[in-house]
C-alpha positions in Angstrom: -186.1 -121.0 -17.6 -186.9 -124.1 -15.6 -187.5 -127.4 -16.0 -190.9 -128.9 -14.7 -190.7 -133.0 -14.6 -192.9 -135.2 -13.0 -190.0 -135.1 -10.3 -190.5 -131.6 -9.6 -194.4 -132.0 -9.5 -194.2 -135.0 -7.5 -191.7 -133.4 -5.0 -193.0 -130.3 -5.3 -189.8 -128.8 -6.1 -188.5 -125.6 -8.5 -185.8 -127.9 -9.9 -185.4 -131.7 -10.9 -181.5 -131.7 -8.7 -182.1 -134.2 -5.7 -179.3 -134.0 -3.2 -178.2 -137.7 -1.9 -178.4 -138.8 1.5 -174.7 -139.4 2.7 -173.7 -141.0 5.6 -171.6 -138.0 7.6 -172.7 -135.3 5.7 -176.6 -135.0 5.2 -176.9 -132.5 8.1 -179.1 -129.6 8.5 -176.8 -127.0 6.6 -176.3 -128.7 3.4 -180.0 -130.0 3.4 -181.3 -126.8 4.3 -178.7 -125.2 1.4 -180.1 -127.1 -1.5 -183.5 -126.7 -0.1 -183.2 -122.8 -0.6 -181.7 -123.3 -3.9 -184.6 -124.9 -5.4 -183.6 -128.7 -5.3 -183.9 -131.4 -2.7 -182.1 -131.6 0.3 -181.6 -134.7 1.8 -181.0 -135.6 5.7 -179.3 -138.8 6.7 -181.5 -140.3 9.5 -178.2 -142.8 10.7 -176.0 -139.6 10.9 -178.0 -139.0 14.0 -177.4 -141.6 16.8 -180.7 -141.9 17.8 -184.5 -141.5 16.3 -184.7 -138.3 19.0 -181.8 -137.2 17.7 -182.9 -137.4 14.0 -186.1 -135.6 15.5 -184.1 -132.9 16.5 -181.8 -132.4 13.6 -185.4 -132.3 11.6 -186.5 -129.4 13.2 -183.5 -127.8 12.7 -183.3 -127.9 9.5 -187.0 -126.4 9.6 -185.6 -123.3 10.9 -183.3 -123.2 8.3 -185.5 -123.6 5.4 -189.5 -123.6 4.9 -188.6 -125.5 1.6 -189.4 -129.5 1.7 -186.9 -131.4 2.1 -186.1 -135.4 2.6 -184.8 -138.2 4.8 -182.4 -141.0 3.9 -182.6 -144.2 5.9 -180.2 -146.8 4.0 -180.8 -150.5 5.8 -177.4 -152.7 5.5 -176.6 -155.8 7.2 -174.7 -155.4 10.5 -174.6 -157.8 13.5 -176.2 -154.8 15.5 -178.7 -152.7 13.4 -180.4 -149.7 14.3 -183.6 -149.0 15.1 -184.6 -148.3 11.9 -188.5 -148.4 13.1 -187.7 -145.3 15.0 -186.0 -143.7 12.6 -188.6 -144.0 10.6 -191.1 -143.0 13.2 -189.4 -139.9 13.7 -189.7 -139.5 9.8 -193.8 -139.9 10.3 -194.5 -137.8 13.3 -192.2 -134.9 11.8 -194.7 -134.9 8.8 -191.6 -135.1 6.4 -193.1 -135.7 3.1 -190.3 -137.1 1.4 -188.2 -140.2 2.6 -185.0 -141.6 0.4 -184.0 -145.6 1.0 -181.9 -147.7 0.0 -180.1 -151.3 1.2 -181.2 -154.4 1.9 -184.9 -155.9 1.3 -185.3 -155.0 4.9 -185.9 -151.5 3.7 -189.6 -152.8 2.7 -190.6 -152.7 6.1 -190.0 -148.9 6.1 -191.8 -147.9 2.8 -195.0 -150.4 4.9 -194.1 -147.7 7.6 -194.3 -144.8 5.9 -196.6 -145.4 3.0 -200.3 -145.1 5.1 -199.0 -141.5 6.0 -198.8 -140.1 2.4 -195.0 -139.9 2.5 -193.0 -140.4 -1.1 -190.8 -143.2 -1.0 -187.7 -142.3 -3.5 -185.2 -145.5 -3.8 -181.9 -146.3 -4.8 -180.9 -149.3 -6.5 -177.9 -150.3 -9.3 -180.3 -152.7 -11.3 -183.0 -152.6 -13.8 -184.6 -155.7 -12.0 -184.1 -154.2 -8.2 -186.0 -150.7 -9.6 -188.7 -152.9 -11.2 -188.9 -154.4 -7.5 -189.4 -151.4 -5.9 -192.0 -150.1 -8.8 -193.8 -152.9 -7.8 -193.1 -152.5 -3.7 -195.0 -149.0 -4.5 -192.2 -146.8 -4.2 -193.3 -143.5 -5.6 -189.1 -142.4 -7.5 -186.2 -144.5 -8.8 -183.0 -143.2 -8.3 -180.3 -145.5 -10.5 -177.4 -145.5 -9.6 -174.6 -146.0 -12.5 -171.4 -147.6 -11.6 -169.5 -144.2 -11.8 -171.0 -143.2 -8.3 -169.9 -142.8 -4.7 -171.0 -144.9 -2.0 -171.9 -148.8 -3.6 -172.0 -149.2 -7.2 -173.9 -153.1 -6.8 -171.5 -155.7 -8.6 -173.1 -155.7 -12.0 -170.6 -152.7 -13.3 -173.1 -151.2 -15.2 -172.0 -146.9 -16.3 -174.9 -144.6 -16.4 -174.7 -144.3 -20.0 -176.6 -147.8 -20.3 -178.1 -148.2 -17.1 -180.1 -144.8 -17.5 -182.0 -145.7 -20.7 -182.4 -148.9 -19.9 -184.1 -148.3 -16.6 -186.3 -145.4 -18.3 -187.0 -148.4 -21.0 -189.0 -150.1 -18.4 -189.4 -148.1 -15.1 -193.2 -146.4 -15.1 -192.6 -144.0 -12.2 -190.3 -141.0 -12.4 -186.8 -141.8 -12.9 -183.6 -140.3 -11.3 -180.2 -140.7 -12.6 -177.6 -140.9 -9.8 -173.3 -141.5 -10.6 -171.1 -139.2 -12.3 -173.4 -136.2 -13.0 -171.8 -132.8 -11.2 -172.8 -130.2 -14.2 -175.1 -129.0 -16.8 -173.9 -131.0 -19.5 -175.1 -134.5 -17.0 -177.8 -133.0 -16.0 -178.7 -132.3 -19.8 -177.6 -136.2 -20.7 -179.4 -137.7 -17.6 -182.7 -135.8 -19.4 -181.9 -136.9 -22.9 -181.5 -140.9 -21.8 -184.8 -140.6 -19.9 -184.5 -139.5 -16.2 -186.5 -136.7 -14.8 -184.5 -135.2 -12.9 -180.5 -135.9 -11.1 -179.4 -137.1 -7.9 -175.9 -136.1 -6.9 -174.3 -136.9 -4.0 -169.9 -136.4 -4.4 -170.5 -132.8 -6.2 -172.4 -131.5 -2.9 -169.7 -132.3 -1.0 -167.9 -130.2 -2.8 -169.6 -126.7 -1.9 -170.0 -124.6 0.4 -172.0 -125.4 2.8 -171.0 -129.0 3.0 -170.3 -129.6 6.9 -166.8 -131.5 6.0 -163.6 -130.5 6.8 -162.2 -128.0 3.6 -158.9 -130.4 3.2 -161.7 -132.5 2.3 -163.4 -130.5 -0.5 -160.2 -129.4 -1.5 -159.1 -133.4 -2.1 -161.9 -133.5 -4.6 -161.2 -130.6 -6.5 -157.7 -132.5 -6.6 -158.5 -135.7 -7.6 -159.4 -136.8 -11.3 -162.0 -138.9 -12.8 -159.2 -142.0 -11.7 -158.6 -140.8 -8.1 -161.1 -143.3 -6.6 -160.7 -147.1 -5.5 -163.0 -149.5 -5.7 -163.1 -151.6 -2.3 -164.7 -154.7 -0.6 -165.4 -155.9 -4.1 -163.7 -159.4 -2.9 -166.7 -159.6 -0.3 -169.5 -159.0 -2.7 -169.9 -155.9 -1.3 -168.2 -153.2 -4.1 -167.8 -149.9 -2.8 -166.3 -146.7 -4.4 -164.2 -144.4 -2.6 -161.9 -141.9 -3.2 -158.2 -142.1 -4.0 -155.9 -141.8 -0.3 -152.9 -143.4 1.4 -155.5 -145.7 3.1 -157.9 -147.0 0.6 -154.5 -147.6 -1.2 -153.8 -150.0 1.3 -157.2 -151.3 1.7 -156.8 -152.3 -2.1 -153.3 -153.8 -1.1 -154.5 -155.6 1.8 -157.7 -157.3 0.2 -155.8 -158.2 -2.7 -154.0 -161.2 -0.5 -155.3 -164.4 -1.4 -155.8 -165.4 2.5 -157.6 -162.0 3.1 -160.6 -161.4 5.4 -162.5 -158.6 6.1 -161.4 -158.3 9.8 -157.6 -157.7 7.8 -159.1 -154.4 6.4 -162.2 -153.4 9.3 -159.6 -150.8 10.8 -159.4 -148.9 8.0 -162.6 -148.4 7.1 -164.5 -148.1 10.5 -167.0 -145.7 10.1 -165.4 -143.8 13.4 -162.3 -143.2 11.4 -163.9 -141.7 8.5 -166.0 -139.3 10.2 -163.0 -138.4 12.2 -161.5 -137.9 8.8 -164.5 -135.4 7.6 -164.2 -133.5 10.5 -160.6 -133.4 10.8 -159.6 -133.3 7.4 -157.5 -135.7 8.3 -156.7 -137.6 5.0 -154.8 -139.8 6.3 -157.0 -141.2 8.9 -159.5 -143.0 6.8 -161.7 -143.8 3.8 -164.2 -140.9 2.1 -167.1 -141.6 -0.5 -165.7 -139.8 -3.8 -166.9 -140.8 -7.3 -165.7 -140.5 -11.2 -167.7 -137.1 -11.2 -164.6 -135.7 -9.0 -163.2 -135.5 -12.5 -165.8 -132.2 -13.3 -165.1 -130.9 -9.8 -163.1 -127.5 -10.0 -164.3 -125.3 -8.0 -166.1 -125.1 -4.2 -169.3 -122.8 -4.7 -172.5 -122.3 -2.8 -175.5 -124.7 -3.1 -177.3 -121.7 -5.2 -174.7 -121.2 -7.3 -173.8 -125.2 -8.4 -177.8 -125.1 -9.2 -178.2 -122.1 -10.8 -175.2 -123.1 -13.2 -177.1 -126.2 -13.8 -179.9 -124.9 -14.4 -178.8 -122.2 -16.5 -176.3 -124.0 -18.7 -178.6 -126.9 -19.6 -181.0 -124.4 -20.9 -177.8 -122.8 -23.0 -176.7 -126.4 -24.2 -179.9 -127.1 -25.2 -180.7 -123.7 -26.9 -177.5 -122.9 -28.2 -175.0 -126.1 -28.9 -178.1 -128.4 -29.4 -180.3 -126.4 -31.3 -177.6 -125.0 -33.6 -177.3 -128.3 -34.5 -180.5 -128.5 -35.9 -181.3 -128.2 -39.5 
């Protein structure tokens, strides 16, 4: 069986099972992977140092699968920022149909980009009121993030039980749910409260063909639903990460009253985490992990983490939930 949602109409994809853009990760193979399996793979444009770059890595991933697939550009505020015009001009004259943002309300000069050329603009946010901004921007897919997710959670500390509904509640356009989902029974949930369709970003790095470093994929396996840290919070800028010697002492360090972010910028430099993906270093840096790592037992293929969620919803829902029926 399969479920059709205006997500996998709109998307024109065999399943509702987005895979999230993440920063170090979205490459070719594990785009390409979840591509193949029926869902959508995602990209990450400033994984690429360059627009050309990004060009390149596009094709790539072309050879690897004729399925569509997307492009995450995520705008956040950094003394030197990238050329997100070209990025997003690679996106364009690749005739990638499909383009995932998220960040600051610079990002609306992207979707004004990309719009005139028939692309669908999926977007993150953590709000009810920031996805009602983008409805109204003319963004195309909502992707709500609960605060159970990797990556930043916003500063409301709203879970996915109560964000998801009360997003769907208002939200016209198809709805994603996004934080804490890694299995058929979220999937299943993320339906019932009103999504069309998941985004999942921590249980992809756990599989297969996830270009990290296994001591990596192996540290979420390990870790629980409490093996993550929540850091940066004290600068407005909340971010969830997993559990290590380092974001320990990230937590340690910004808990001093006298605290500034330059006290804690060495241990989170992006350099030192992607050193720690490819490494597997765990040691070296911080890694995105959410709650979900708490579901995370085993390190399968992209086909087979879909086809289980695929297949287990329509159990759940046939068997468990329709037994229950009188």
């Amino acid at each position: 069986m399969a479920f059709k949602t205006r997500i996998t109409e709109l998307l024109e994809i065999e399943h509702p099972i987005v895979q999230g853009g993440m920063q170090g990760v979205g490459y070719a193979e594990l785009a390409s992977a979840v591509s193949n399996a029926g869902g959508l793979g995602t990209l990450t444009a400033l994984t690429q140092p360059s627009p050309e770059a990004l060009r390149e890595e596009i094709e790539r991933c072309r050879s690897m699968t004729d399925k569509p697939f997307a492009v995450n550009i995520t705008v956040l505020p950094t003394i030197l920022p990238p050329d997100y015009a070209g990025y997003a001009r690679a996106v364009i004259d690749a005739g990638v149909k499909v383009i995932e943002t998220a960040g600051t309300q610079q990002v609306r000069e992207i979707w004004e980009m990309v719009k005139p050329h028939g692309i669908k603009v999926l977007h993150k946010c953590t709000a009810v009121r920031h996805a009602l901004s983008a409805e109204r921007g003319g963004c195309d897919v909502i992707s709500i993030d609960g605060f159970e997710c990797a990556g930043h959670p916003g500063e409301d500390d709203i879970p996915g039980l109560i964000l998801i509904p009360a997003a769907a509640d208002k939200v016209k356009i198809p709805l994603l749910a996004s934080g804490g989902i890694g299995d058929a029974r979220g999937f299943l949930a993320a339906l019932a409260l009103g999504a069309e369709g998941i985004n999942m970003g921590t249980r992809f790095c756990a599989t297969q063909e996830a270009p990290i470093h296994p001591n990596v994929k192996a540290k979420y396996v390990e870790n629980d639903e409490r093996g993550t840290n929540l850091i940066f919070r004290k600068f407005k800028n909340t971010a969830r990460v997993g559990k290590n010697s380092v974001s320990d002492k990230v937590v340690e360090i910004s808990a001093r009253p006298d605290a500034t972010f330059e006290d804690i910028r060495p241990y989170v430099a992006g350099a030192v985490g992607r050193e720690l993906l490819q490494t597997g270093d765990l040691d070296k840096g911080i890694f995105w992990a959410g709650m979900v790592q708490g579901l995370i037992h085993d390190i399968p293929t992209c086909q087979e983490l879909i086809d289980s969620i695929i297949g287990g919803a329509e159990a759940i829902a046939r068997d468990r939930i329709g037994a229950m029926l009188a």
